[in-house]
C-alpha positions in Angstrom: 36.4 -65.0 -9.4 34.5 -62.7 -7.0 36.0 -59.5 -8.4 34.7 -60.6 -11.9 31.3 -61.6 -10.3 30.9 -58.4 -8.6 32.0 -56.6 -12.0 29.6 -58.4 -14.0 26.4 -58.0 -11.2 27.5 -54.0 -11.8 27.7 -54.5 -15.5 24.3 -56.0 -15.9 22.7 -53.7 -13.2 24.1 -50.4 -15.0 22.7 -52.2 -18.3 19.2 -52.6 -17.0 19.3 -49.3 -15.5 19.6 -47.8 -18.4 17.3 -49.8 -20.3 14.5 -48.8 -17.5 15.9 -45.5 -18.3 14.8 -45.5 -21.8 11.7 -47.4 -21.0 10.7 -44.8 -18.7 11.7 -41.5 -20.9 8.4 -39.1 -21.5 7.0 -39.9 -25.1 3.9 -37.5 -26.6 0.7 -40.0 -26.7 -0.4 -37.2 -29.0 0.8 -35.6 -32.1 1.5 -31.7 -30.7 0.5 -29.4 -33.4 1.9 -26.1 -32.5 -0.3 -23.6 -34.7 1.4 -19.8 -35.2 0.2 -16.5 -37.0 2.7 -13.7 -37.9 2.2 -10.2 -39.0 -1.2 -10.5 -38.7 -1.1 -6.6 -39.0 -4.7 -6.3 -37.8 -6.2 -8.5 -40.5 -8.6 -9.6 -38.1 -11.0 -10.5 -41.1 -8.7 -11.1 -44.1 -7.3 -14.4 -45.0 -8.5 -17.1 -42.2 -9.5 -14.5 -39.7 -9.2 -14.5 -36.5 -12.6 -16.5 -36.8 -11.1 -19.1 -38.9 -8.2 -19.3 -36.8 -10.1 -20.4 -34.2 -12.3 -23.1 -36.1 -9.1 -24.7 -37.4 -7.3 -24.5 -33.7 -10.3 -26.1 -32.1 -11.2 -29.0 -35.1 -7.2 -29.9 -34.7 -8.0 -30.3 -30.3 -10.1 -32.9 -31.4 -6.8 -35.5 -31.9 -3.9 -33.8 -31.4 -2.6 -31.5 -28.5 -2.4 -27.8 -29.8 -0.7 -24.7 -28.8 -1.1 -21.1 -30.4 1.7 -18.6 -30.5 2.1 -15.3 -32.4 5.8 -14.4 -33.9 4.6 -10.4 -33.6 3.5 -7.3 -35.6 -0.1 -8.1 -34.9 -1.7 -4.8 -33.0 -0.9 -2.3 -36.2 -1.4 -2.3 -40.0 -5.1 -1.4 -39.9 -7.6 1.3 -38.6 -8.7 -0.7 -35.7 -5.1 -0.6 -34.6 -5.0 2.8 -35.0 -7.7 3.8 -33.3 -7.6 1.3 -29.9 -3.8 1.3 -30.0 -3.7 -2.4 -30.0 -6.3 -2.4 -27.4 -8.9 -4.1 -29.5 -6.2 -6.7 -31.1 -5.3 -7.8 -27.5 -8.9 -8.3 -26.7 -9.7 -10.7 -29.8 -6.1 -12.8 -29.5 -7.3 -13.4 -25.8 -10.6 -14.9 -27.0 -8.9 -17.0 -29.6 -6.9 -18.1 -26.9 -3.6 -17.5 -27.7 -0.6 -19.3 -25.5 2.5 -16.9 -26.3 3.6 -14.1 -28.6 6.6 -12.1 -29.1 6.9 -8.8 -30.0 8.0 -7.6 -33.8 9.2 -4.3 -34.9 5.8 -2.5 -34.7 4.3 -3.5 -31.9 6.2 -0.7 -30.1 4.6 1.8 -32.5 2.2 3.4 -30.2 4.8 3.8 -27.8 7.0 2.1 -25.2 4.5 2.6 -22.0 1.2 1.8 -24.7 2.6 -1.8 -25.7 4.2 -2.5 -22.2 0.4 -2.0 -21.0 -1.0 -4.2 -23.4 1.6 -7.0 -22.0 -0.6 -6.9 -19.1 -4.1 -7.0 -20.7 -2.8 -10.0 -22.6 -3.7 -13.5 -21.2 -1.0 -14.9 -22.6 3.2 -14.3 -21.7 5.5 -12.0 -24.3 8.6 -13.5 -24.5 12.1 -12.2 -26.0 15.6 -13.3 -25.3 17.3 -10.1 -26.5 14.4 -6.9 -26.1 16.4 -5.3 -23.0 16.4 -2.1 -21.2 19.7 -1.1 -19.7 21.0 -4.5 -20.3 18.0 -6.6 -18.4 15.7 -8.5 -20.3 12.0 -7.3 -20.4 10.2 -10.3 -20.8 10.7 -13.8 -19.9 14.0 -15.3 -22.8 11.7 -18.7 -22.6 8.9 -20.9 -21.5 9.0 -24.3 -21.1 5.5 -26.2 -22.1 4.9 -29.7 -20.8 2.7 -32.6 -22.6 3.0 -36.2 -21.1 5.9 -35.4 -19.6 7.7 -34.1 -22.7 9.5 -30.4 -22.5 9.2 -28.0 -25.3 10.7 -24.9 -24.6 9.7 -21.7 -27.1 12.6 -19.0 -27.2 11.7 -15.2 -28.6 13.8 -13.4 -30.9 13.3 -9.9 -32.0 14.5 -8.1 -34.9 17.3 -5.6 -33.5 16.2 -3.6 -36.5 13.5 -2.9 -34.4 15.7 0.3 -33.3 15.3 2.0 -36.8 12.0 0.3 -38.5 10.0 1.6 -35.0 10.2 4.9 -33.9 13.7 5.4 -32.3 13.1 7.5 -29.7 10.6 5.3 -28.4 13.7 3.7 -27.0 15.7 6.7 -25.5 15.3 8.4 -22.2 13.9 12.5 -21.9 18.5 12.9 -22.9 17.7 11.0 -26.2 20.2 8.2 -25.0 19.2 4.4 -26.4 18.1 2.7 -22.4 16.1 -0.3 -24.7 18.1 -2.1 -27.6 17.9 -6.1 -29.0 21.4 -7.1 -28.9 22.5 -5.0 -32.1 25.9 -5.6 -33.4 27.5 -5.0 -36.7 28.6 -8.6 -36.5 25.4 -10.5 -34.9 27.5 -12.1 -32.3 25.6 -10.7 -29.8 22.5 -12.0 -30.7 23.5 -15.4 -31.6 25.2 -15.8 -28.3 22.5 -14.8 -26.9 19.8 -17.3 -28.5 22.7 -20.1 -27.5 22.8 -19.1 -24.4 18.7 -19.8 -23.7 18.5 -22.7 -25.7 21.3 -24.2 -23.7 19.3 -23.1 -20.5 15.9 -25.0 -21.9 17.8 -28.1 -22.7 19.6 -28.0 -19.0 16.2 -27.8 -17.6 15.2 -30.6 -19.2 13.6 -29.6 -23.0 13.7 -32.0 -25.2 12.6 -29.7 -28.2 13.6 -26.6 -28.6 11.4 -24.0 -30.5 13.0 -20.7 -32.1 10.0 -18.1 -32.0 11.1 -15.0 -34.0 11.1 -11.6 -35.8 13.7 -11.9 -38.0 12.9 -12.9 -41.6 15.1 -13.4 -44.5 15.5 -10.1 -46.0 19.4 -9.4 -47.2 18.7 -6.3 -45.6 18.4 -7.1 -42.1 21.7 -9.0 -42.3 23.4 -10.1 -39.9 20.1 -11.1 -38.0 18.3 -12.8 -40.7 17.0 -16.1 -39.4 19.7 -18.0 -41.5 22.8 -16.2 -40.2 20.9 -17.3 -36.5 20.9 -20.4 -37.5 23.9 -21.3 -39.0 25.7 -19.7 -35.9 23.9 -22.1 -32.9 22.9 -25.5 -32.2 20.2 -27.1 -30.1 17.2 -25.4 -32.5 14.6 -28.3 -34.0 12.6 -25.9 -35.0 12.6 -22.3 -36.2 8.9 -20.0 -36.5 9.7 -16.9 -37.8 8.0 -13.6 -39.6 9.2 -9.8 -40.4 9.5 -10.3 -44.3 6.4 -11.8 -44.7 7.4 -14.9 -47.0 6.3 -18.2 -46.8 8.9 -20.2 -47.3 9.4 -23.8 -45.8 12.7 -24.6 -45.6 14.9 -27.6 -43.7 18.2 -25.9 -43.4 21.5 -27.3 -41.0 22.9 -25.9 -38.0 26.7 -24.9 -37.0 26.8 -28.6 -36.0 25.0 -30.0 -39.4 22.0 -30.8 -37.7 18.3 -30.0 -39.5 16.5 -27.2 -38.2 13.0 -27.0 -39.7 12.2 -23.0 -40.7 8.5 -22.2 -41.7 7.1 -18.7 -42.0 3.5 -17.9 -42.8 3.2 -14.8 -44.5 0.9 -11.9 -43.8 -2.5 -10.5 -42.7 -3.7 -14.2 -42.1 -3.5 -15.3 -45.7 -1.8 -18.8 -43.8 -1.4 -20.1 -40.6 1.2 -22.2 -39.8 1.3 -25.5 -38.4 4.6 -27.2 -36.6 3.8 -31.3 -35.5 5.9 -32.4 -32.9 4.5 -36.3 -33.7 4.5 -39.0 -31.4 7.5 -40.7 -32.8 9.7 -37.3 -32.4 9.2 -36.3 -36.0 8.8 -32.6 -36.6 7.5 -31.3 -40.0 6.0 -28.1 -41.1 2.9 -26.9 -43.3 0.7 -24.1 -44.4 -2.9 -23.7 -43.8 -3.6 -21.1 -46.9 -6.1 -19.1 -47.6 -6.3 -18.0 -51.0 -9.8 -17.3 -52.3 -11.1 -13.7 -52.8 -13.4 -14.1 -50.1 -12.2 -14.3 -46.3 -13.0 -17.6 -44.5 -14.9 -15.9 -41.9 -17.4 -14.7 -44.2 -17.7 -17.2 -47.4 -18.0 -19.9 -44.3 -20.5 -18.4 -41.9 -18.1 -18.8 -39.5 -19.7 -18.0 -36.0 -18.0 -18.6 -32.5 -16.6 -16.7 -29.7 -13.6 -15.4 -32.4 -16.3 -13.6 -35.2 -18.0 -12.2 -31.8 -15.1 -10.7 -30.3 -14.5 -9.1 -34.3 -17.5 -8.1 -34.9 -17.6 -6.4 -31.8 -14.9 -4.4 -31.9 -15.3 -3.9 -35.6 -19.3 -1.9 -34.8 -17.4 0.8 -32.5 -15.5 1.5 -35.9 -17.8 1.0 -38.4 -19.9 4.2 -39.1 -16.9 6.5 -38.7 -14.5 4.5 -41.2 -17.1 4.0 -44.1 -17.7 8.1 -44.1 -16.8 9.1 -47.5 -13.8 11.8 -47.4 -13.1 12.7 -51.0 -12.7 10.9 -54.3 -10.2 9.9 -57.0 -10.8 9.7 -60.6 -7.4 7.4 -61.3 -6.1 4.5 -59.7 -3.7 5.6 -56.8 -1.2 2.0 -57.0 1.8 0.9 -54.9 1.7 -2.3 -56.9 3.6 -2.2 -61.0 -0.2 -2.3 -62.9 -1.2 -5.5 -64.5 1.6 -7.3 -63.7 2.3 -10.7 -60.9 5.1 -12.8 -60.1 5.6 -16.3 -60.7 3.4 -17.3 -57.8 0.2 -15.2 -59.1 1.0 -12.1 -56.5 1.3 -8.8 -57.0 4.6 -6.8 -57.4 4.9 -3.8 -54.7 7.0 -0.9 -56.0 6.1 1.7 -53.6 9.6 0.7 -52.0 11.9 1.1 -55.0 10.3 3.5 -57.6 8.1 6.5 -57.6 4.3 6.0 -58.2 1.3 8.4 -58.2 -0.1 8.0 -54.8 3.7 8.3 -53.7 3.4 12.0 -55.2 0.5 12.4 -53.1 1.7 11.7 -50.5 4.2 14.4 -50.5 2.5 16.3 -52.4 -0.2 16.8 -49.2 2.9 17.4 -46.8 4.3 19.6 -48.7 0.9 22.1 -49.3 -0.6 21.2 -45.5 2.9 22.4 -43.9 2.2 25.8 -45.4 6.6 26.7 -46.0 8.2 24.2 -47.3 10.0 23.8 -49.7 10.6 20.4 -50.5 8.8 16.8 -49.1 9.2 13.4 -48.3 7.4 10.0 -47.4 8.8 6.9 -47.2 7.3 4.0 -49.0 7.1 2.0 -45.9 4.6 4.4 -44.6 2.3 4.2 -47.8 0.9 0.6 -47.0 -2.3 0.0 -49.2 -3.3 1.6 -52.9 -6.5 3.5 -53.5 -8.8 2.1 -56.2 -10.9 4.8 -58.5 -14.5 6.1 -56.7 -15.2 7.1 -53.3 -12.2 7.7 -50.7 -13.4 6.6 -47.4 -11.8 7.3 -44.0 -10.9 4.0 -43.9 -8.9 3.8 -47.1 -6.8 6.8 -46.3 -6.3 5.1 -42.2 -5.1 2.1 -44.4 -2.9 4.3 -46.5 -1.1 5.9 -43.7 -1.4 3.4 -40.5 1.2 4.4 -38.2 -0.2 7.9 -36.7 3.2 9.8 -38.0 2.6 13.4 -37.3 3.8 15.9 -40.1 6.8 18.2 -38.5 9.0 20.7 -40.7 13.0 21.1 -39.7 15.5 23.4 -41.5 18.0 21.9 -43.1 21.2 22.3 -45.6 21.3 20.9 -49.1 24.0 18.6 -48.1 21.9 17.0 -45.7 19.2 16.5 -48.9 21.5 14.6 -50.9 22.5 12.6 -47.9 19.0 11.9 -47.6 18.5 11.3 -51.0 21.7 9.2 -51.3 20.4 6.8 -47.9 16.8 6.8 -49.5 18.8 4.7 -52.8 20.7 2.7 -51.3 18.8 -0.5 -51.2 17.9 -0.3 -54.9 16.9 -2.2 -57.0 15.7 -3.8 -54.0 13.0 -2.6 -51.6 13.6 0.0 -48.6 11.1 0.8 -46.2 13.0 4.2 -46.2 13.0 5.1 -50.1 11.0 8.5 -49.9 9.3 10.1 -52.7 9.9 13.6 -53.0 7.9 16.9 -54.0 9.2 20.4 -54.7 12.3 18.4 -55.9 13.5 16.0 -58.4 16.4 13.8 -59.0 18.2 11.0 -60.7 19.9 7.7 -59.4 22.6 5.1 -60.8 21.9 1.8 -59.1 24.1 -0.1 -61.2 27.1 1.6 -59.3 27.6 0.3 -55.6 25.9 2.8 -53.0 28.5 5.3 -50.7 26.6 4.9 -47.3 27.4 3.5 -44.4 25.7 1.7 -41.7 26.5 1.9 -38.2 25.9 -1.0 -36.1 22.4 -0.7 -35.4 21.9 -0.2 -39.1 21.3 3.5 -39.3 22.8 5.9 -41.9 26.3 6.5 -40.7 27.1 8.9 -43.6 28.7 8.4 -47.1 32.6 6.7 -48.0 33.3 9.9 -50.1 36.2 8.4 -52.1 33.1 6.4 -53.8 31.0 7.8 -56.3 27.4 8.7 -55.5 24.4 6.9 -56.9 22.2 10.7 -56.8 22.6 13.7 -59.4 21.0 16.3 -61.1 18.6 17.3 -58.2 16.5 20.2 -58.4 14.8 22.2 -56.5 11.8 24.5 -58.1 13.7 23.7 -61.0 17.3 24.9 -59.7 20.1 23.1 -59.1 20.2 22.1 -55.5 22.4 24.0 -53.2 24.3 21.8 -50.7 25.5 25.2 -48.1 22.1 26.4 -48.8 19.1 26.0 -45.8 15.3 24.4 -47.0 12.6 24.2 -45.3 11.7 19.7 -45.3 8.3 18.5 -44.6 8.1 15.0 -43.6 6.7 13.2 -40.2 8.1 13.1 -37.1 9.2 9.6 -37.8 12.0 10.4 -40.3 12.9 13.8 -39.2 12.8 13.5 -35.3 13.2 9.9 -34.4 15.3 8.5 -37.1 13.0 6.4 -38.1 14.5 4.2 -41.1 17.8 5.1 -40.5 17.7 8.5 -41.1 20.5 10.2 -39.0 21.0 13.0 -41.0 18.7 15.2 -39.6 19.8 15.2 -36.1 20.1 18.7 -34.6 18.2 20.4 -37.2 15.9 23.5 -36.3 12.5 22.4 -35.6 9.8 24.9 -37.1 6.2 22.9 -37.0 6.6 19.7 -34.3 3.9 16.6 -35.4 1.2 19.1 -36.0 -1.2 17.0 -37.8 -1.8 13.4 -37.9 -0.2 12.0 -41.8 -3.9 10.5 -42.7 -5.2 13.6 -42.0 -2.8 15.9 -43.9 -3.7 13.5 -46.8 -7.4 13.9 -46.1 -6.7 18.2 -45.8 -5.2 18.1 -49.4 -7.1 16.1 -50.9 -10.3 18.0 -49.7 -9.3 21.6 -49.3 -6.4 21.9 -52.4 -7.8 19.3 -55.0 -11.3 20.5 -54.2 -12.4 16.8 -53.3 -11.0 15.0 -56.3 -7.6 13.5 -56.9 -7.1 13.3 -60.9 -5.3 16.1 -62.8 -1.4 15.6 -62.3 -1.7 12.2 -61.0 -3.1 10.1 -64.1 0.0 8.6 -64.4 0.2 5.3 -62.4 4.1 6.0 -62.4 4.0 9.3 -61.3 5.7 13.2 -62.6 9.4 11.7 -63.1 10.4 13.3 -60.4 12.6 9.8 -59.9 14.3 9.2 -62.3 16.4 5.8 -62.6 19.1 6.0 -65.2 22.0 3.6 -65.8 23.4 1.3 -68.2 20.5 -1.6 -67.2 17.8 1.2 -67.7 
């Protein structure tokens, strides 16, 4: 009878310690709204604003604890990027009073040692659980923040595509080895173990939420790192923020156990900001703030506080220089298809998958400002905004051409074109940063037929399956058949042709003749002004450009 006694006393005092247990757990005593931007791309006054952004962060402080955090590609995309190298996008995120960011693909785009330096001007921790050099992490894989009690770590992710849609060499040493990388695989292994490995690290010390703060979007391209194939392949994620393709989808998808993981992305230039509540019962939900009127909230609201200062100030260092009038154009220069939207209202970009008249231009001004070559490309990625009939302005043509690519000429065969050519198609019909429109050339594709190339793991071109047919043909150049053991003189920026920049392998250990000898918005300014005399119109009325594209098929 003692034994049992004793064995019940335990019983019931295991029992109530438990219960006090329970009783004693951390609950929120607020709702937690965690508030997040993405691919702001220098927007600071389109969409919300950063002004706006900072009215709706400090109305929701009234009843709710709030955090700010930032899933990258915010310092580039606009002039004032350009022309502070992030410098003046650091200053205004640290007067909105941002809590954590991660980097995305182009904040690396003034350079390794540029964006490293902004980390320290930032009042606020970069984090990223697979951006490493020589195999050590850079930043910080997570933080842990702490409200009542409760844990809530936040783990970065960055794209591994980073490697091609930066500049690659960014990411070598002086021997053009790769010392930084993000985990690329051609499986995704890597990076999924790696994401397990920190989320398991938050729960041990005591998270009980874990948030997935990434870079990785849900383009097929980026496969096997879109946010899906991350998802599917760990556990432990309640919540995933994520940017890079610039959607906006909400979504409630299950992990590699079954459990729900809440995914919300907020699209671009501040047209949303996103908002992830942690509520007090342990709910978590997602929801867009959006932005959709023709006016930005900043100014159709009158919005002033310390946000439209820190704007406006940096904005007046800019001002008189970017509204100089350059040139003009007397036809709409477009990267969208003309008068037509999709089922949600918005516009339908092309400049990545078919040739348009500003495309032409574009190559058009490398090919005349290199002053030898013989053929020209730009990628589409690279043309960014569309120029509307009237006055050019310095600001348009920055906006055109963000990135500060420098135009550089190599020698190279005619095998190396069609390689090009044949990597510039291979995404088709769908988008490709890469897809380059051409001058002193033209050509025809199939994109009905499956594309040759190959990728290597860290998704560059890794040359063509030659027992498959090719999607390119009947290229010419100056009107002749293209010679592929003949050498032509490319113009392009240093981008494509020196760094690999999306993808573009072929070109390594070509003859350099002219090395990033102008800046890209100012070869397009050069043409424009000295060839056209001032005036873009004859030869470029069409919206859809020369044909020097030409898609044919049995779908065409």
């Amino acid at each position: 009878m003692k034994k049992i006694f004793a064995l019940l006393l335990v019983l019931c005092l295991a029992l109530s310690a438990s219960a006090f247990a329970e009783e004693a757990a951390p609950a929120l005593q607020k709702d937690l709204v965690i508030l997040f931007t993405s691919d702001a791309h220098c927007g600071i006054d389109q969409g919300w604003g950063y002004a706006g952004l900072y009215a709706v962060k400090q109305s929701l402080s009234e009843d709710n604890y709030v955090l700010l955090v930032d899933d990258g590609d915010a310092i580039q995309g606009e002039p004032i990027g350009t022309m502070t190298k992030g410098e003046a996008i650091i200053d205004i995120m640290n007067t909105v009073g941002y809590d954590i960011a991660i980097p995305g693909n182009h904040e690396y785009d003034y350079g390794m040692d540029t964006f490293l330096a902004l980390t320290e001007k930032a009042n606020f921790p970069y984090i990223s659980c697979n951006f490493n050099k020589e195999g050590e992490l850079v930043f910080q894989p997570y933080i842990i923040k702490e409200f009542d009690g409760v844990k809530i770590a936040f783990v970065g992710v960055t794209t591994p595509m980073t490697l091609r849609s930066s500049t690659p060499r960014y990411f070598m040493n002086e021997q053009g080895e790769y010392i930084y990388g993000f985990l690329e695989d051609e499986t995704g292994e890597k990076l999924y173990a790696a994401v397990q490995q920190n989320v398991d690290a938050a729960r041990a010390e005591g998270a009980q939420y874990v948030v997935v703060l990434a870079h990785l979007g849900n383009e097929a391209e980026v496969s096997p790192w879109m946010y899906s194939e991350v998802i599917e392949n760990t556990t432990g994620i309640d919540a995933w923020l994520d940017g890079h393709s610039h959607d906006t989808e909400q979504v409630v998808m299950k992990n590699k156990d079954g459990q729900d993981v809440v995914r919300s992305a907020c699209g671009t230039k501040l047209e949303c900001i996103g908002a992830l509540t942690i509520a007090k019962d342990g709910a978590i939900s997602s929801e867009l703030y959006t932005w959709n009127q023709k006016n930005a909230a900043p100014k159709l609201l009158g919005l002033s506080n310390p946000a439209s200062e820190a704007v406006a100030a940096a904005s007046d260092v800019l001002q008189d220089k970017l509204a100089e009038v350059v040139a003009k154009t007397a036809v709409d220069l477009i990267i969208y298809q003309p008068d037509v939207t999709d089922e949600n209202g918005k516009s339908i970009r092309i400049i990545r998958n078919a040739e348009t008249n500003l495309g032409d231009l574009c190559a058009d001004a490398y090919l005349d400002q290199s002053g030898e070559a013989d053929i020209a490309f730009v990628n589409g990625g690279g043309i960014r905004v569309p120029i509307n009939k009237g006055d050019i302005t310095l600001n348009d043509i920055l906006k055109v051409h963000p990135f500060g690519n420098s135009l550089t000429v190599i020698e190279v065969t005619g095998q190396q074109v069609l390689d090009a050519l044949e990597w510039s198609v291979h995404s088709l019909p769908g988008e490709f940063g890469g897809f380059d429109h051409v001058a002193g050339l033209t050509f025809e594709y199939d994109a009905t037929i499956p594309s040759p190339c190959l990728q290597d793991e860290k998704a560059m071109y890794a040359g063509c399956d030659e027992t498959m047919e090719r999607r390119v043909r009947n290229v010419l150049v100056a009107g002749e058949p293209i010679d592929p053991e003949k050498i032509y003189k490319l113009a392009s920026h240093n981008y494509q042709l020196l760094d690999n920049g999306d993808g573009y392998t072929m070109f390594d250990g070509a003859k350099v003749l002219q090395e990033s000898v102008k800046l890209d918005n100012q070869v397009l300014i050069d043409y424009i002004v000295e060839t056209l005399g001032g005036v873009v119109g004859e030869g470029y009325e069409n919206p859809f450009g020369q044909g020097r594209i030409v898609s044919v098929g049995a779908e065409e």
